[in-house]
Backbone as CSV, one residue per row, in Angstrom:
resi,resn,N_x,N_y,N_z,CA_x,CA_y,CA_z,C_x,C_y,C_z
1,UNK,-46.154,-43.151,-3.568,-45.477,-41.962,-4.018,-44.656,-41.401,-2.854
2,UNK,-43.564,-40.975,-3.006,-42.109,-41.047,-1.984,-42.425,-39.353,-1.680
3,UNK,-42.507,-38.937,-0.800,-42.677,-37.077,-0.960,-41.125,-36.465,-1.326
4,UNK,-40.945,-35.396,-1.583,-39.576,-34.701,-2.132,-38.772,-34.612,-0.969
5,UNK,-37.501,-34.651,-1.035,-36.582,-34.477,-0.200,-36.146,-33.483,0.402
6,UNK,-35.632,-33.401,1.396,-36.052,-31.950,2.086,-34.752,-31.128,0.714
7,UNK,-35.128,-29.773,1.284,-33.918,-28.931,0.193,-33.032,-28.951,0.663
8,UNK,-32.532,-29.456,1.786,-31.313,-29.617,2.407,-29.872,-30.805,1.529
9,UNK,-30.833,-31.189,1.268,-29.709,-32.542,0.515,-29.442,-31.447,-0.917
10,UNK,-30.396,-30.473,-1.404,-29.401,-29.834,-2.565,-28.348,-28.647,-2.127
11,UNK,-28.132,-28.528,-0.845,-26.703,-27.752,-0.419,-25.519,-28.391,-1.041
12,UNK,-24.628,-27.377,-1.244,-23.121,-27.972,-2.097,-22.344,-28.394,-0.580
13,UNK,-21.517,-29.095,-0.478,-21.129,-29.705,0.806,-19.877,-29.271,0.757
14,UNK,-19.171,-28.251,-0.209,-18.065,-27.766,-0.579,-18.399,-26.330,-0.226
15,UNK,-19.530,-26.074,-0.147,-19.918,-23.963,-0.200,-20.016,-24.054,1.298
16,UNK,-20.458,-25.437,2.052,-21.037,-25.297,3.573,-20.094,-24.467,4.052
17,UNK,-19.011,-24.658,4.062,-17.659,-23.783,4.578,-18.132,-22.267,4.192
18,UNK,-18.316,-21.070,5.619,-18.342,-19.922,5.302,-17.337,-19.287,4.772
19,UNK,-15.673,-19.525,4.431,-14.881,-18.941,3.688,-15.057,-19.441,2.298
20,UNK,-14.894,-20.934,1.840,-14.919,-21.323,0.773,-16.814,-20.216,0.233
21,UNK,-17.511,-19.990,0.844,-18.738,-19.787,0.788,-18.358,-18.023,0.163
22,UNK,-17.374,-17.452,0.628,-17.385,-16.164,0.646,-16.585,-15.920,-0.548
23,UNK,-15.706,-16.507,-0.671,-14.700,-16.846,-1.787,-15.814,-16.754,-3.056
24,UNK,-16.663,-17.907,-3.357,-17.294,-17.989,-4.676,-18.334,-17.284,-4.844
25,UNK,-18.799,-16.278,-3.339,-19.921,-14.964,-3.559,-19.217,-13.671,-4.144
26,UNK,-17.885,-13.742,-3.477,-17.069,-12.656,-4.115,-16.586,-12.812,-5.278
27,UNK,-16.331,-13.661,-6.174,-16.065,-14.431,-7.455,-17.332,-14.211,-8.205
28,UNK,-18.392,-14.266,-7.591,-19.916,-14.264,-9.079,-19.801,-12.882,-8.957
29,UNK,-19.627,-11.774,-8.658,-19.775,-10.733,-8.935,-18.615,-10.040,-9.761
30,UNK,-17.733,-10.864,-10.057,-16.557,-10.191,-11.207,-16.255,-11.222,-12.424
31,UNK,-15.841,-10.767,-13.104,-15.463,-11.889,-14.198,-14.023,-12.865,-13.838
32,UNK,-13.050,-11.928,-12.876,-11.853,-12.802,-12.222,-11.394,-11.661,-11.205
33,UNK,-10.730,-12.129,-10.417,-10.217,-11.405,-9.702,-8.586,-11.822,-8.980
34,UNK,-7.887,-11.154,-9.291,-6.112,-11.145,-8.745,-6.500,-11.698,-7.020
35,UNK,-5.227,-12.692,-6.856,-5.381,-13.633,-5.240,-5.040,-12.490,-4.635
36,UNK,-4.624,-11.255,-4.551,-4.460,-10.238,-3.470,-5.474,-9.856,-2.912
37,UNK,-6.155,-9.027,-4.033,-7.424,-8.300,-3.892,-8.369,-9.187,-3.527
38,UNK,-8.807,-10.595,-3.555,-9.780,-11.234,-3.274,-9.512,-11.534,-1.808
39,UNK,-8.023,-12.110,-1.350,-7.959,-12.154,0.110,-8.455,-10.638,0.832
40,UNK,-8.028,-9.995,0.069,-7.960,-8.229,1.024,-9.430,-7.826,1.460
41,UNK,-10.397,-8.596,0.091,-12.077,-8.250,0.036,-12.619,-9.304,1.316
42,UNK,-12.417,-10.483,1.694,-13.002,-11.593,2.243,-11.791,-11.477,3.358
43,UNK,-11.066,-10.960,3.822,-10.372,-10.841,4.917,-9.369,-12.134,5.279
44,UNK,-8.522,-12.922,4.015,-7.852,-13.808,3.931,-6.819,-13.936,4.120
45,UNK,-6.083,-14.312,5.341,-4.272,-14.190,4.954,-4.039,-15.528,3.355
46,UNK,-3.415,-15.015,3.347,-2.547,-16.038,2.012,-2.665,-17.226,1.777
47,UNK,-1.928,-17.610,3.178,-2.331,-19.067,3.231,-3.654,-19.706,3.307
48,UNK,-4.616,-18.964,4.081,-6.255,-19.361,4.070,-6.489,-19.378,2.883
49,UNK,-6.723,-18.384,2.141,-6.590,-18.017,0.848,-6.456,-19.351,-0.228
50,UNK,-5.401,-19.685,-0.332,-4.514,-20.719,-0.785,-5.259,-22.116,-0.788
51,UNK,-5.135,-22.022,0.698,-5.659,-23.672,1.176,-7.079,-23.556,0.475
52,UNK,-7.989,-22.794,0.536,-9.588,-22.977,0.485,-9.590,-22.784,-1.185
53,UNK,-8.859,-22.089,-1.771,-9.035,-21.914,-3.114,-8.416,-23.294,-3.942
54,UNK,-7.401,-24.014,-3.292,-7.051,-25.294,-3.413,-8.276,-26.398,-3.849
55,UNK,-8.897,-26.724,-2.555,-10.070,-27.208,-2.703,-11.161,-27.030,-3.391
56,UNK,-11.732,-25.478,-3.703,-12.237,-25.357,-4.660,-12.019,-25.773,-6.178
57,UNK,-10.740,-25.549,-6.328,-10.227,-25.474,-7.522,-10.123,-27.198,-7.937
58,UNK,-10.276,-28.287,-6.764,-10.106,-29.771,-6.873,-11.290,-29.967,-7.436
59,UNK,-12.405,-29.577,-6.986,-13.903,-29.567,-7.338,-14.414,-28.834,-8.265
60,UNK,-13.333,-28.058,-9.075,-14.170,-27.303,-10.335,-15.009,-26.490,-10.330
61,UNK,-14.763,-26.000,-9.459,-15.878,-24.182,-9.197,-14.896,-23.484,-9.277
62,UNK,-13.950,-23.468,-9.474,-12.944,-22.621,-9.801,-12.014,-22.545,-10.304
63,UNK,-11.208,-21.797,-11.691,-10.080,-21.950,-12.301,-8.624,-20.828,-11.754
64,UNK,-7.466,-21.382,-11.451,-6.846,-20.382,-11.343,-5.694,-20.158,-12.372
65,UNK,-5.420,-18.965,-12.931,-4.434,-19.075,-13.799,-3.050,-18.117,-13.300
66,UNK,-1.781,-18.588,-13.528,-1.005,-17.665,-13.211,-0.368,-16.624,-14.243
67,UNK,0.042,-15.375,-14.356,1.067,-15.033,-14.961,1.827,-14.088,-14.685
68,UNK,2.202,-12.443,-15.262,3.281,-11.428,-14.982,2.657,-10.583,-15.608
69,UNK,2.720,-9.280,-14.664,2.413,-8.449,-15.373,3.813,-7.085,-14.961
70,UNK,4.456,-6.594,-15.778,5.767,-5.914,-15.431,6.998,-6.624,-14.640
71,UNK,7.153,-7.633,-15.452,7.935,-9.194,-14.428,7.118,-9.079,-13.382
72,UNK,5.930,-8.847,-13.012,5.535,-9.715,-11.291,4.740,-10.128,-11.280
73,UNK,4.802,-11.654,-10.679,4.389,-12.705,-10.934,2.694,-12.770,-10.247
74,UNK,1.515,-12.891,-10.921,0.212,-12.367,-10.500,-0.648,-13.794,-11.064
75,UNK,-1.708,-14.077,-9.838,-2.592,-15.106,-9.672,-3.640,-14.493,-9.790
76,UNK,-4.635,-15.399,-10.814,-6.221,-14.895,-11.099,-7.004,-15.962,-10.979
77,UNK,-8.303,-15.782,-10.520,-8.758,-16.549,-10.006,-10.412,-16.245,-10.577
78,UNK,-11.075,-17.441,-10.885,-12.343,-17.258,-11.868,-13.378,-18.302,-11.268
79,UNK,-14.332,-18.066,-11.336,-15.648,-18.675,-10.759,-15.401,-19.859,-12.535
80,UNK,-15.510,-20.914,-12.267,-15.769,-21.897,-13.805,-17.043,-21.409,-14.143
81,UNK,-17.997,-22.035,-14.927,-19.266,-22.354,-15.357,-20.189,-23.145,-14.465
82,UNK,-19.134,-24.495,-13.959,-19.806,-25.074,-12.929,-20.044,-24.723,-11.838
83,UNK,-18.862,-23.886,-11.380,-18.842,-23.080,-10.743,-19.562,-22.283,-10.224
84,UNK,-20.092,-21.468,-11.328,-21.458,-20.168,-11.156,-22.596,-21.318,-11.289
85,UNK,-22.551,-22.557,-11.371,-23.920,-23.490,-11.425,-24.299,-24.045,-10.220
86,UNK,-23.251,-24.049,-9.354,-23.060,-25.105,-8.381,-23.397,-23.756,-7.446
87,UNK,-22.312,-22.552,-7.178,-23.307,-21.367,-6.413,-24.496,-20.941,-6.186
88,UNK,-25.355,-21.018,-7.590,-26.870,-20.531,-7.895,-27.236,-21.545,-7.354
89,UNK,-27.253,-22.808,-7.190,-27.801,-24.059,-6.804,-27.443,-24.123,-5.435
90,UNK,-26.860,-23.575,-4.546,-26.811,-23.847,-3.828,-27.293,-22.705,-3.072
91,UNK,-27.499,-21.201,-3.335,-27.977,-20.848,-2.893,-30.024,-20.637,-3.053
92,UNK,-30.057,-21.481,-4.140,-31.435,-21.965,-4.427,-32.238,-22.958,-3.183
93,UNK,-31.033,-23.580,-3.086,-31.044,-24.613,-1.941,-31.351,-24.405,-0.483
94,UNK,-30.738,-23.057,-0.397,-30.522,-22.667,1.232,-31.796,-22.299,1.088
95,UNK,-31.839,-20.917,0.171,-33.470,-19.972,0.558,-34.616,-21.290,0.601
96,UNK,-34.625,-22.774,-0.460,-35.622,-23.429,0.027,-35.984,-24.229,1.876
97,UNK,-34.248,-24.198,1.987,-34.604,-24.889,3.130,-34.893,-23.999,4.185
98,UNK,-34.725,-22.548,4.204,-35.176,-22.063,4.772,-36.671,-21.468,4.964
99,UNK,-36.934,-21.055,3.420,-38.220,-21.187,3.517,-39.662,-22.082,3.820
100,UNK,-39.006,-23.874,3.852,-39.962,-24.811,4.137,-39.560,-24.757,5.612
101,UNK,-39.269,-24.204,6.450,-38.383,-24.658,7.976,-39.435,-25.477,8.228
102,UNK,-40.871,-24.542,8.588,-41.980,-25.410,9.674,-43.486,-25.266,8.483
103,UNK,-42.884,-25.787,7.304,-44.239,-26.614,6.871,-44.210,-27.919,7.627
104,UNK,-45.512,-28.348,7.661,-46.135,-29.648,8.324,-45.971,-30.005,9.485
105,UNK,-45.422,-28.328,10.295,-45.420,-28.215,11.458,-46.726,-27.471,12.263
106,UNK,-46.876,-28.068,13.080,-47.951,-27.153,13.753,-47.180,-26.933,15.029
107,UNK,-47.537,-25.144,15.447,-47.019,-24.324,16.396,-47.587,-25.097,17.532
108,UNK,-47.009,-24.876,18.538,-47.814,-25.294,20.029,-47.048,-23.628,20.752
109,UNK,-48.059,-22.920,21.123,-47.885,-21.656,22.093,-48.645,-21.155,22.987
C-alpha cells in the first residue's frame, strides 16, 4: 500500500504565481469585475494586468468579455466555474500542505 502524496502535488502550478494568485482571490469575491478596477484593487499596471490575465484566461479559470458602455470601450473579467474549482482546490491544497509540514517528523531541541 503506496502512502498519499504529499498535498503539495494538489497546488495549481498556474495560482503558484502571487499576481496570477491575487487576480483569482480578487475575482471569487465578485461575480465580474471591469480590467480597471481589478488592476487598481491588486495594484496592476495594464500591461501586468493583461499579460497574467492572458494566461489565465489560456487555462480556463477565467473568462474575459469585452464591450461599451456610453461608446467606451470596457473589459470584464469573471472567475469560470473551473475557475472557482481550481481556486478552492488549490487553496485546499496549500492549508493541507501546510498543515502536515512536520508530521512524521520528530523535533530534535
Amino acid at each position: 500500500m503506496s502512502p498519499d502524496p504529499h498535498p503539495r502535488h494538489g497546488l495549481n502550478q498556474t495560482l503558484l504565481s502571487p499576481v496570477r494568485l491575487s487576480i483569482v482571490a480578487a475575482l471569487s469575491e465578485v461575480e465580474r469585475a471591469d480590467f480597471k478596477s481589478l488592476g487598481a484593487v491588486i495594484e496592476l499596471s495594464d500591461s501586468a494586468l493583461s499579460k497574467n490575465l492572458a494566461t489565465l484566461e489560456e487555462e480556463e479559470i477565467v473568462s474575459i468579455e469585452k464591450g461599451r458602455i456610453n461608446r467606451k470601450p470596457r473589459t470584464w473579467v469573471q472567475l469560470t466555474p473551473a475557475g472557482r474549482q481550481a481556486f478552492h482546490a488549490h487553496l485546499e491544497a496549500l492549508r493541507a500542505t501546510i498543515s502536515t509540514k512536520y508530521l512524521g517528523l520528530e523535533l530534535e531541541g
